[in-house]
C-alpha positions in Angstrom: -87.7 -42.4 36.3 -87.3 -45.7 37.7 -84.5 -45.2 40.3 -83.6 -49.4 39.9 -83.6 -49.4 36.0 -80.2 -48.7 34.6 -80.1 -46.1 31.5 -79.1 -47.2 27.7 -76.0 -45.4 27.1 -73.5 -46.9 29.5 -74.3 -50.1 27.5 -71.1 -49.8 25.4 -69.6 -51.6 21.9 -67.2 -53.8 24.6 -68.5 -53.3 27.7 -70.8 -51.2 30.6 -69.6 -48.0 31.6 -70.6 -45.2 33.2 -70.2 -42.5 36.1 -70.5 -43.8 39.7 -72.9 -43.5 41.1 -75.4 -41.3 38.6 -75.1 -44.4 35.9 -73.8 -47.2 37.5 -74.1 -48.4 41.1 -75.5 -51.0 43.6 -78.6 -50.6 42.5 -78.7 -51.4 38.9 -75.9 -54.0 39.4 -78.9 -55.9 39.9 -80.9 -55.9 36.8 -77.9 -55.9 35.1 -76.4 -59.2 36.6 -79.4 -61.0 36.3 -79.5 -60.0 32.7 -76.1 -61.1 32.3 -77.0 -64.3 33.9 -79.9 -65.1 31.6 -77.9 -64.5 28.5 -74.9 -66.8 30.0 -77.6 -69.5 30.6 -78.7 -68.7 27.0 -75.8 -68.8 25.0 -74.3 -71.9 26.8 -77.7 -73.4 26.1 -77.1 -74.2 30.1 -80.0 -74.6 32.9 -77.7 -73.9 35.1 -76.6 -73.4 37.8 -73.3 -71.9 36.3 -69.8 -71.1 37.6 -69.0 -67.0 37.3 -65.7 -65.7 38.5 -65.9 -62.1 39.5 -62.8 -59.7 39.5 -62.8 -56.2 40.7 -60.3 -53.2 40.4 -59.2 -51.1 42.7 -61.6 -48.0 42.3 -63.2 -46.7 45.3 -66.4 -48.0 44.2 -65.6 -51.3 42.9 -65.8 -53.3 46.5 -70.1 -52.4 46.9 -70.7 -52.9 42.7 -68.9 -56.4 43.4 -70.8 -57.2 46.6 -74.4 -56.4 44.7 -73.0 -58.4 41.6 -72.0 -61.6 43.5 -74.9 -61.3 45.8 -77.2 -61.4 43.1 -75.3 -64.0 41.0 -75.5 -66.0 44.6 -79.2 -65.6 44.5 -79.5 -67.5 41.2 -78.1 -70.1 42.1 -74.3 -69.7 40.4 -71.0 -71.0 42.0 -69.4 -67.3 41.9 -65.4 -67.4 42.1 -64.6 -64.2 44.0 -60.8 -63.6 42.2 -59.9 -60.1 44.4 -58.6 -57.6 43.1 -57.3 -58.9 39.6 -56.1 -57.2 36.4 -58.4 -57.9 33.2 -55.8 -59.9 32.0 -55.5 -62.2 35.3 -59.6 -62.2 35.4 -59.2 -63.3 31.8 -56.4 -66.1 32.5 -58.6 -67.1 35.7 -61.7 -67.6 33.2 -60.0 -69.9 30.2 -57.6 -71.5 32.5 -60.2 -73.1 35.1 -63.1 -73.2 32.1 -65.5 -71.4 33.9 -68.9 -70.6 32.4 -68.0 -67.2 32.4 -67.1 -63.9 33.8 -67.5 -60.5 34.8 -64.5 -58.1 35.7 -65.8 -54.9 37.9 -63.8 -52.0 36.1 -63.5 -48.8 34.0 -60.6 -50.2 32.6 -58.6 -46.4 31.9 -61.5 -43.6 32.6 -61.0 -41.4 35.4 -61.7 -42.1 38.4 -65.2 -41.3 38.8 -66.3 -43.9 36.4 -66.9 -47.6 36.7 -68.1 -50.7 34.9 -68.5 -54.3 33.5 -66.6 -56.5 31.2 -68.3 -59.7 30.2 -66.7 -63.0 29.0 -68.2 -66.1 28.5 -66.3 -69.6 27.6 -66.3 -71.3 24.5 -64.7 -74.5 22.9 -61.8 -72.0 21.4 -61.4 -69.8 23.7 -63.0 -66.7 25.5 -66.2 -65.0 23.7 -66.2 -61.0 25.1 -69.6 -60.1 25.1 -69.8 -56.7 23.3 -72.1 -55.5 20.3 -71.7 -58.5 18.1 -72.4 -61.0 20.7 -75.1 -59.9 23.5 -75.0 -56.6 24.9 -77.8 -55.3 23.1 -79.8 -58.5 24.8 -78.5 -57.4 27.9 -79.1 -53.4 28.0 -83.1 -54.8 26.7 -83.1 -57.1 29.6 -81.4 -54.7 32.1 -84.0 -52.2 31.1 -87.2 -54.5 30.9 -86.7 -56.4 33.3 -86.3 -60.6 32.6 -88.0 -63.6 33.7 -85.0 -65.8 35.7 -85.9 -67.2 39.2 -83.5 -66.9 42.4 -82.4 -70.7 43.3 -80.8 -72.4 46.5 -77.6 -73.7 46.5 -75.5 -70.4 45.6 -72.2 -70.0 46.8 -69.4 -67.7 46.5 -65.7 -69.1 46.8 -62.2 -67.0 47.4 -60.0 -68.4 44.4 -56.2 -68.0 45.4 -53.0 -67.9 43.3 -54.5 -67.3 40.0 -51.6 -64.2 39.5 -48.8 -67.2 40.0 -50.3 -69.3 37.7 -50.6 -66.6 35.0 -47.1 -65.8 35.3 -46.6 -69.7 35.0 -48.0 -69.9 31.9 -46.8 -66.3 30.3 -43.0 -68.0 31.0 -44.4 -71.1 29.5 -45.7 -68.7 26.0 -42.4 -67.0 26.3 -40.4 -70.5 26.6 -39.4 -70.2 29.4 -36.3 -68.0 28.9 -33.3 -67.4 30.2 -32.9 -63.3 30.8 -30.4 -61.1 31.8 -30.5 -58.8 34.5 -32.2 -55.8 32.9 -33.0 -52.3 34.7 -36.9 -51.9 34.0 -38.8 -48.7 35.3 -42.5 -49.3 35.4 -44.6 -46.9 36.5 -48.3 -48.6 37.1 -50.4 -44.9 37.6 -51.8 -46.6 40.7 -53.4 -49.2 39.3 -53.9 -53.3 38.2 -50.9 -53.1 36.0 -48.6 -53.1 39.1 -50.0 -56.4 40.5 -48.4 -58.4 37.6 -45.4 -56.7 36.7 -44.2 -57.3 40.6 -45.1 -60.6 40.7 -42.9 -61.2 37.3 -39.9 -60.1 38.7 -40.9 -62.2 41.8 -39.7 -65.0 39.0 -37.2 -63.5 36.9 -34.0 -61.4 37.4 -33.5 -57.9 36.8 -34.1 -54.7 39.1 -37.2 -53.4 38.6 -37.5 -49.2 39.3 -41.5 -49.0 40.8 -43.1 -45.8 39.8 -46.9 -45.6 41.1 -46.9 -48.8 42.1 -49.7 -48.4 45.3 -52.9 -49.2 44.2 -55.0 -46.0 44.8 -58.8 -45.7 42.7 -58.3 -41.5 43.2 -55.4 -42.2 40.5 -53.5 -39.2 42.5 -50.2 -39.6 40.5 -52.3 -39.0 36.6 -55.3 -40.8 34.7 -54.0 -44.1 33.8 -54.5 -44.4 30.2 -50.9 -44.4 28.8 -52.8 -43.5 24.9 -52.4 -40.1 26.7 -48.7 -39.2 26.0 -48.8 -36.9 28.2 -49.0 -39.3 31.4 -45.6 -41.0 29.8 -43.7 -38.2 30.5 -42.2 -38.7 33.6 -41.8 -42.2 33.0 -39.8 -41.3 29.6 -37.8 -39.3 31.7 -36.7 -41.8 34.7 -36.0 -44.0 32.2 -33.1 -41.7 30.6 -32.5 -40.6 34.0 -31.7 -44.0 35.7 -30.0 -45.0 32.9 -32.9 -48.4 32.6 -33.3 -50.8 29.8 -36.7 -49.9 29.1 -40.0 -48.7 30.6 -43.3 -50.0 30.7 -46.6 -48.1 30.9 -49.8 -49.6 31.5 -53.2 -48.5 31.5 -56.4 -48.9 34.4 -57.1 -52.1 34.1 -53.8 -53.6 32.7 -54.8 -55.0 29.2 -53.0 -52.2 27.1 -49.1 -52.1 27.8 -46.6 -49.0 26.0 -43.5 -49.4 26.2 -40.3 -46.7 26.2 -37.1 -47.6 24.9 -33.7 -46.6 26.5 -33.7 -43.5 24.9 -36.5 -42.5 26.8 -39.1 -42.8 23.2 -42.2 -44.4 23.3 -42.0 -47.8 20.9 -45.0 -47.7 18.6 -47.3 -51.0 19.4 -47.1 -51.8 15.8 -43.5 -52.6 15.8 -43.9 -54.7 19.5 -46.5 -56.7 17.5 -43.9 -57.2 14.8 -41.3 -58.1 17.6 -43.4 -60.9 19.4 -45.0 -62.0 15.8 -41.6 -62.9 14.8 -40.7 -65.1 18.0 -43.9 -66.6 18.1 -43.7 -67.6 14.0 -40.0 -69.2 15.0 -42.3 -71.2 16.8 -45.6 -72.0 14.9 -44.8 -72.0 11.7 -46.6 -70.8 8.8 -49.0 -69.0 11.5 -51.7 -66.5 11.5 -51.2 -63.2 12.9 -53.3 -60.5 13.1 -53.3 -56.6 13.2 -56.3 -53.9 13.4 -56.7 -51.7 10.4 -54.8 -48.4 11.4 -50.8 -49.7 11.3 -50.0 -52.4 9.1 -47.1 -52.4 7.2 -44.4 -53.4 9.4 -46.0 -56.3 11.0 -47.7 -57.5 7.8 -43.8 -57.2 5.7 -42.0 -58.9 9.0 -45.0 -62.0 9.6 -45.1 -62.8 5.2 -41.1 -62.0 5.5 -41.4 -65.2 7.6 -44.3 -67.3 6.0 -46.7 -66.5 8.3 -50.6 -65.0 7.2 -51.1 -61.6 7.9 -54.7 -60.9 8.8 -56.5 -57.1 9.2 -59.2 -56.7 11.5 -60.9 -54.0 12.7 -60.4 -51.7 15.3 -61.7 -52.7 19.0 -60.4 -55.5 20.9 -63.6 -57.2 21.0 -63.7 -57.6 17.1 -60.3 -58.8 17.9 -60.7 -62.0 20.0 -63.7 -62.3 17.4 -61.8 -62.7 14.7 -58.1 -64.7 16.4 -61.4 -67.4 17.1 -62.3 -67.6 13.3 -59.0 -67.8 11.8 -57.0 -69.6 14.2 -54.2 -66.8 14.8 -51.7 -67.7 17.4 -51.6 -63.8 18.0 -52.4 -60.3 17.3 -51.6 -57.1 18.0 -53.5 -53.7 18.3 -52.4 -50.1 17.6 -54.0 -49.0 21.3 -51.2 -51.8 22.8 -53.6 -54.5 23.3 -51.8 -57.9 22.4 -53.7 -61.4 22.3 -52.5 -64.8 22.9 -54.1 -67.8 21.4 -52.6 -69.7 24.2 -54.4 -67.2 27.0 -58.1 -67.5 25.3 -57.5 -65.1 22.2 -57.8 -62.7 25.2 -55.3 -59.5 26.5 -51.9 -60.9 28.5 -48.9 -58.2 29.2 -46.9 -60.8 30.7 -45.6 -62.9 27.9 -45.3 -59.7 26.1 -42.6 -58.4 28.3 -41.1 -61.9 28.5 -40.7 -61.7 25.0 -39.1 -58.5 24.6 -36.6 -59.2 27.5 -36.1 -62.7 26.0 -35.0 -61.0 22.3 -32.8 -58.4 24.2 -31.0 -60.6 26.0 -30.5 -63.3 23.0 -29.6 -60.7 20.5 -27.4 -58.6 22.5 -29.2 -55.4 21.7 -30.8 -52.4 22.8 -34.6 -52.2 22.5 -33.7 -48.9 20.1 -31.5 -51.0 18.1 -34.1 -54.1 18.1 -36.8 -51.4 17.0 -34.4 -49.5 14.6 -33.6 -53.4 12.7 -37.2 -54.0 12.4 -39.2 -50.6 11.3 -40.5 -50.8 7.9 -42.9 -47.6 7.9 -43.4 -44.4 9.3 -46.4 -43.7 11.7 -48.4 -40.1 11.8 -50.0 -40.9 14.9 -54.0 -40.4 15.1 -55.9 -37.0 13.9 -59.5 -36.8 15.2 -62.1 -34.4 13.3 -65.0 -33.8 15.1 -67.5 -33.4 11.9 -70.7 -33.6 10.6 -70.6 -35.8 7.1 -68.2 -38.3 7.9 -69.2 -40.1 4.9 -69.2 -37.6 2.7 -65.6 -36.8 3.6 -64.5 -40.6 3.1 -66.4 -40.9 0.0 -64.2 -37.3 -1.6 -60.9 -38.9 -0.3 -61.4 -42.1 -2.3 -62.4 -40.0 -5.4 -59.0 -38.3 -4.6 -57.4 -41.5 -4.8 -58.6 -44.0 -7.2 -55.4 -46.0 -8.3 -55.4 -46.8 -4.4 -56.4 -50.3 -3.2 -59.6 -49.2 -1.4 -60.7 -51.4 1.6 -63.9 -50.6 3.2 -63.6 -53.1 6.3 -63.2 -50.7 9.1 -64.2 -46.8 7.3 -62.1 -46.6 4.6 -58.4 -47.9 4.0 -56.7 -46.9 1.0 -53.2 -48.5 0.1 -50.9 -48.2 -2.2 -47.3 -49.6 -2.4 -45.3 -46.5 -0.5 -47.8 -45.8 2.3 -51.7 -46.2 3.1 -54.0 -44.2 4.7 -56.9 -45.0 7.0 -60.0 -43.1 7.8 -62.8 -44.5 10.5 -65.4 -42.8 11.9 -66.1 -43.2 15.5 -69.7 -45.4 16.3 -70.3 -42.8 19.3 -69.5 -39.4 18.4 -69.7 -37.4 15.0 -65.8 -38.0 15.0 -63.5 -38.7 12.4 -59.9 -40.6 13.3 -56.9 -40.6 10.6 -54.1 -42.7 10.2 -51.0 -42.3 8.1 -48.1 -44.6 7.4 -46.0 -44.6 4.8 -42.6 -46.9 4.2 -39.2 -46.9 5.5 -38.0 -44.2 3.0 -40.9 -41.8 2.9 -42.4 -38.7 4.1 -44.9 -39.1 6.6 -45.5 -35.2 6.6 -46.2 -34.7 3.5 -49.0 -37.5 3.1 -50.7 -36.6 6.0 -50.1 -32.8 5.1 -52.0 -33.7 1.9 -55.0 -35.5 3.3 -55.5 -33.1 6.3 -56.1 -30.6 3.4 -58.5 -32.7 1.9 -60.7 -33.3 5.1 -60.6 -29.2 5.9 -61.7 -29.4 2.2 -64.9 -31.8 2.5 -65.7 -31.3 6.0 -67.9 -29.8 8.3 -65.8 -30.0 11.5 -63.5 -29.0 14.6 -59.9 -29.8 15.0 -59.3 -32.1 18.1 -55.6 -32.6 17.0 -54.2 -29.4 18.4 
């Protein structure tokens, strides 16, 4: 085998990823940048040369990937905008704000630490366009693999770009309104990584004492893996939290574009009711907006935004099908049930910042704790997510609409099935013979017993193994 051609399966659905340095490394940086080159040049229907920013976590392996990545991009001729070590959500500000042609973050986003990666972004007249599936990564994985015709050309240079962080948390207190906050007691605790950059520049700007947990970047993640889906690497942080006596907690992942947060209590705030919380400040605002929500949580978002005259929107899962979709309706935000949140007014892309503004903003106007904020809003009942490793994934979805025809069926992500108490979502995964379940039902209802029954029904159909337990 070819030791400079990269292989097919760390091409991803949103991005490149793979172990370092088996499936990703200096080497096939090269192909693979020049491919991403070529389909920049394409789609902006550009000769070039073009301006790339490039970002970088703070993985061991990250500072040589970015060095063969800019080197290369240098070689072609581009204007490359070295942005340090940057969150996804900074490299994403950095991209939209400044209009650059496009951009590649250096990053595994929440994998362990042996892994590494690419996400790709390229501008548009609405926004940021993440290339994933949809929108060129097949084009690049061909090109990485066969090569492509694309000539190195003088002129290349690569410039340091300073203060993008200030200016993000500029405009985040400019989404936010610029608020006025009391002087909450936050504990964050960044699992040694990007997350920490903008949280500590935030309360740079606003008031409040802020408890750092994990804040030193470290790529060996010593403290736990930094992917807060796992509630098992919120525990401590639930339990400083109580301890301290703090407002609230924040938890987020690798690469800083998913954000949990824990209320005062010391419980874990389900994203679907933060979306509901920032939907409603942001519709006081734009009226008669557009917010989205991906399939899997819906009912207290969609009841609070057409409470308020705003259009509700479901998309799929993913965040790239996300931004997608905030691009063809116009939304002003949405919301996803893996806490990714998207801004209109930061490129339809991930931003934490105004998310926290905004939830410190409402606490401080309404006098409340987050519990009692959460508690005032909740219109449903979550399950949380049951994964079934099985063989006829179809087959299963097809007997639980059979077992439920008086639902609404909705077929845009799996299968959604509604009806007026609770709904029920099944989607199988595009990677693994893996089947995810979602159950909510309303305020006054058993979520137990729903999920109970449909849990039955997939042992019943299926062909599988029980991740669950």
């Amino acid at each position: 085998m070819d030791k400079s051609i990269p292989p097919e399966n760390i091409f991803k659905s949103y991005d490149i990823r793979g172990i370092y340095p088996t499936e990703i490394n200096e080497q096939f940086a090269v192909p693979i940048t020049r491919a991403i080159y070529k389909l920049l040049l394409n789609q902006l229907e550009s000769k070039g040369p073009l301006t790339v920013a490039v970002g970088r976590d703070m993985r061991l392996s990250s500072p040589t990937i970015f060095e063969a990545v800019s080197k290369t991009l240098v070689k072609l001729g581009a204007k490359v905008i070295d942005l340090g070590i940057v969150s996804t959500p900074t490299f994403y500000f950095a991209v939209f704000k400044n209009k650059y042609d496009g951009g590649l973050q250096i990053t595994a986003s929440h994998n362990p630490k042996e892994y590494n990666g690419i996400k790709i972004v390229r501008i548009s007249p609405t926004g940021l366009v993440k290339i994933g599936k949809n929108t060129g990564m097949d084009d690049i994985k061909n090109m990485s693999i066969d090569g492509v015709d694309i000539p190195n050309v003088s002129g290349g240079i690569l410039f340091k770009k300073e203060g993008v962080l200030e200016e993000e948390v500029e405009n985040a207190l400019s989404i936010a309104g610029n608020p006025q906050i009391n002087e909450f007691k936050i504990v964050a605790d960044a699992a040694n990584a990007l997350g920490a950059l903008y949280i500590e520049e935030l309360f740079n700007r606003i008031p409040g004492k802020l408890i750092r947990m994990n804040f030193e970047l470290d790529g060996t993640f010593p403290a736990h893996q930094a992917d807060p889906l796992q509630k098992e690497t919120l525990v401590d942080l639930q339990k400083k939290v109580v301890e301290t006596g703090a407002d609230l907690g924040l938890a987020p992942d690798g690469d800083g574009d998913r954000l949990f947060f824990i209320d005062e209590k010391g419980k874990i705030v389900p994203p679907s009711i933060i979306t509901a919380i920032v939907a409603r400040e942001l519709l006081k605002k734009h009226k008669g907006a557009t917010v989205l929500a991906d399939i899997r949580y819906i009912m207290t978002p969609k009841k609070i935004v057409e409470e308020l005259g705003g259009t509700f929107v479901i998309t799929k899962v993913g965040h790239a099908f996300i931004t997608e979709k905030l691009h063809e309706t116009g939304g002003v935000f949405a919301g996803e049930s893996s806490a990714h949140y998207f801004f209109k007014e930061t490129g339809n892309a991930e931003s934490q910042l105004p998310m926290i503004l905004t939830i410190l903003k409402v606490m401080t106007e309404e006098g409340k704790k987050l519990s009692e904020i959460v508690n005032g809003l909740k219109r449903s009942h979550e399950s949380g997510e049951f994964n079934f490793r099985v063989k006829n994934a179809k087959e299963v979805m097809t007997a639980v609409k059979k077992e439920f025809p008086e639902g609404e069926i909705s077929e845009l992500d799996g299968v959604s099935i509604s009806f007026a108490d609770w709904r029920l979502s099944l989607r199988s995964s595009n990677t693994e013979p893996l089947l995810r379940l979602n159950i909510e039902v309303d305020i006054n209802g058993n979520v137990e017993e729903k999920k109970e029954k449909v849990i039955k029904l997939i042992k019943k159909h299926g062909i599988f193994e029980d991740l669950s337990k």
